[in-house]
N, C-alpha and C positions, 0 to 999 in steps of 0.2 A: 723640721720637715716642711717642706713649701707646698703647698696646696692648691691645686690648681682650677682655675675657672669653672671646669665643671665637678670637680670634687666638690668644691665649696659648694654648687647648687644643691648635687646630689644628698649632702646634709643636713639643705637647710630646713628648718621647721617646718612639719606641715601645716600650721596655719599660717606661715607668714607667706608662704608659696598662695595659700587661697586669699589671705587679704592682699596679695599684689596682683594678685587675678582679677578681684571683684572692685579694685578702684577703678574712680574713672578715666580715661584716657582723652587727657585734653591736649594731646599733640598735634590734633587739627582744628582746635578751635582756633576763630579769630578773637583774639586779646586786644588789638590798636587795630583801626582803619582810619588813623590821620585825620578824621572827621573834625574841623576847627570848633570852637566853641560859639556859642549864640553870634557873640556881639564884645565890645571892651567892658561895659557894664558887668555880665556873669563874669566875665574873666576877673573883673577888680574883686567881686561879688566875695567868689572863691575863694580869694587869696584870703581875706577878710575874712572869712569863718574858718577857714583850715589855721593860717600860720600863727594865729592867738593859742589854738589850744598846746601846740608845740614852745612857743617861748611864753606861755604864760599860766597855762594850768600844770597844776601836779600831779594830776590824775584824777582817777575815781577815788582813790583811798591806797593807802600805803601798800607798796608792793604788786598795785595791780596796774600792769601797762593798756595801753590803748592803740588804736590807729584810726586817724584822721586824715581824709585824704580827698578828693575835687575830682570830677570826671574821671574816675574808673570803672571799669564794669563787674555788677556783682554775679556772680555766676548763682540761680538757685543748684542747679542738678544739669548733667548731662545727658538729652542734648539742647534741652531749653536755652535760648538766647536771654542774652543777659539784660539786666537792668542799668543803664547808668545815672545814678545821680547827680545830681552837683556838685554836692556834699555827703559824706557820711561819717558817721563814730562810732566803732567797734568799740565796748570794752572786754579786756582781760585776753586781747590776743595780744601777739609781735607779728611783725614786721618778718618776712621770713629771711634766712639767710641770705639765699640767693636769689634778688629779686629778677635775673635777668632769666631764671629757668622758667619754662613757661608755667609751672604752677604758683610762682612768685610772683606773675607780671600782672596780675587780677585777683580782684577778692571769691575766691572760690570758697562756698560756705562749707561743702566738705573736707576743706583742710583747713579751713579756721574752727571747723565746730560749731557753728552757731552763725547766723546772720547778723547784719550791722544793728545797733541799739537804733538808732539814729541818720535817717536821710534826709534830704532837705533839695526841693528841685524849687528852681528859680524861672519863674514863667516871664518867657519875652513874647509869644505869639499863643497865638489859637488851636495851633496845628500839635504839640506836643501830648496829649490828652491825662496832663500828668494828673487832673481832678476822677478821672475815669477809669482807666485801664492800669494807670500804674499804683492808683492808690490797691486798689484789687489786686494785684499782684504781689506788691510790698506783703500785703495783709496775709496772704498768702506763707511768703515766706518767713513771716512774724517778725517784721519790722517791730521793733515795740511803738516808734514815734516816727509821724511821715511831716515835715513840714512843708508848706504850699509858701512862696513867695512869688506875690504876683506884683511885682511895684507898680505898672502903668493899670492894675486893675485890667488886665484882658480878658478873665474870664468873668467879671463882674458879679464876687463875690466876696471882696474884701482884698487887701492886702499880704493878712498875713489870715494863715488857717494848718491850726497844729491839730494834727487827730492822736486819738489813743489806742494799741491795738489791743482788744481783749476778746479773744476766744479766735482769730484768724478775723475778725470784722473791726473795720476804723471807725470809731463815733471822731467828733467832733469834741474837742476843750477848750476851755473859754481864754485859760493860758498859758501862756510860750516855758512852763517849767516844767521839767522832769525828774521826778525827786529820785528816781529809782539810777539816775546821771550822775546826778548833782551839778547839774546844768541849764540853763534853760537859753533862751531867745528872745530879743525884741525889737523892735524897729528902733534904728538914730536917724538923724538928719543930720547933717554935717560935710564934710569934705574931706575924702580919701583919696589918694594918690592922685589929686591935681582935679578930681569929680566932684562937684556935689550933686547929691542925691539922698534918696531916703534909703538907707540900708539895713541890712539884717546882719545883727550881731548875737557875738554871744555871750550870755552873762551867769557869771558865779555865784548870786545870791536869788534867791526868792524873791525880794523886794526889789533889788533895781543892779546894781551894780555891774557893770561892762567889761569883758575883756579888752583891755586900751594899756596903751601907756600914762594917759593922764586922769579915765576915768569917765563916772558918764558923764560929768560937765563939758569933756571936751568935744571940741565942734569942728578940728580939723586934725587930721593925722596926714603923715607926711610919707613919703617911699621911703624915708630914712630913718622911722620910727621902730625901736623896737620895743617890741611891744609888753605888758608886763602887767599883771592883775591890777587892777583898781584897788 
């Protein structure tokens, strides 16, 4: 017997009827307004912390996937406007089937479950307030680890500045590791895709070690490097 559109309604559970009532409805949010990125700097910046942990880490631990990913926006709750980081590292979600549906085209924390482990905003001006407003907001939405990279020093407080969240509030840690990751950050100097600069990388050991192809001794990577644990 075939079943028709509204018979099938008429059956369905009554609580799947009320949890499709009470999600949120992001059919009018805006997901992309085209808005380019800083400068070529963040852009290289980006690529450099996202596309290592893809060809060169294995994850958090067997069996648990991740998502890595550069200017997207995270959504806390609707209708709050979202956050975008530079950077961020979700563990133990996926990637959703269809990322062209609009609840695949952003990190929506109520359909991942949980907020990103890991953000990382990269200061090119003054104007961003990412030491003020967005630490507080991360904190909020229990970012565990907010990272500040300011390479030219614009807010003149250092270059690199990783916090901790504990209780909805950031202190300040003195280093770039996250053991609850198994990941951590530190600054290189070298030359990437044709740049040199001081860079913010990421690294798989407590002690030192770089996501690279050649490791932390190396001092230039190339656009054609792929890249692969130390």
């Amino acid at each position: 017997m075939t079943l028709s559109a509204s018979s099938s309604v008429e059956q369905m559970p009554e609580w799947v009827a009320i949890l499709a009532e009470h999600l949120p409805q992001v059919d009018d949010l805006v997901t992309e307004d085209d808005t380019p990125v800083d400068n070529l700097f963040s852009a290289k910046q980006q690529r450099l912390l996202v596309e290592p942990l893809y060809t060169s880490w294995a994850g958090p631990g067997e069996g648990r996937p991740f998502l890595a990913d550069a200017n997207v926006g995270v959504f806390p709750a609707v209708p709050q406007s979202p956050l975008v980081p530079d950077a961020f590292l979700s563990l133990d979600v996926r990637i959703p089937a269809d990322v062209w549906a609009q609840t695949g085209r952003s990190y929506f924390m109520w359909e991942y479950g949980k907020p990103p482990d890991v953000v990382i905003e990269i200061v090119s001006n003054q104007k961003g307030a990412e030491a003020e407003r967005k630490l507080r907001l991360y904190g909020q939405m229990g970012v565990l680890y907010c990272v500040i990279f300011d390479p030219t020093n614009q807010l003149r407080a250092g270059s690199l500045r990783v916090y901790h969240n504990s209780g909805g509030t950031y202190r300040q840690v003195d280093e770039g590791w996250f053991p609850e990751v198994g990941l951590g950050v530190k600054l290189w100097q070298g030359v990437y895709e044709g740049m040199a600069a001081t860079w913010l990388r990421c690294r798989r050991r407590h002690n030192d070690a770089s996501l690279s192809r050649n490791g932390p001794k190396s001092r230039k990577l190339s656009c054609h490097t792929t890249y692969t644990l130390a």
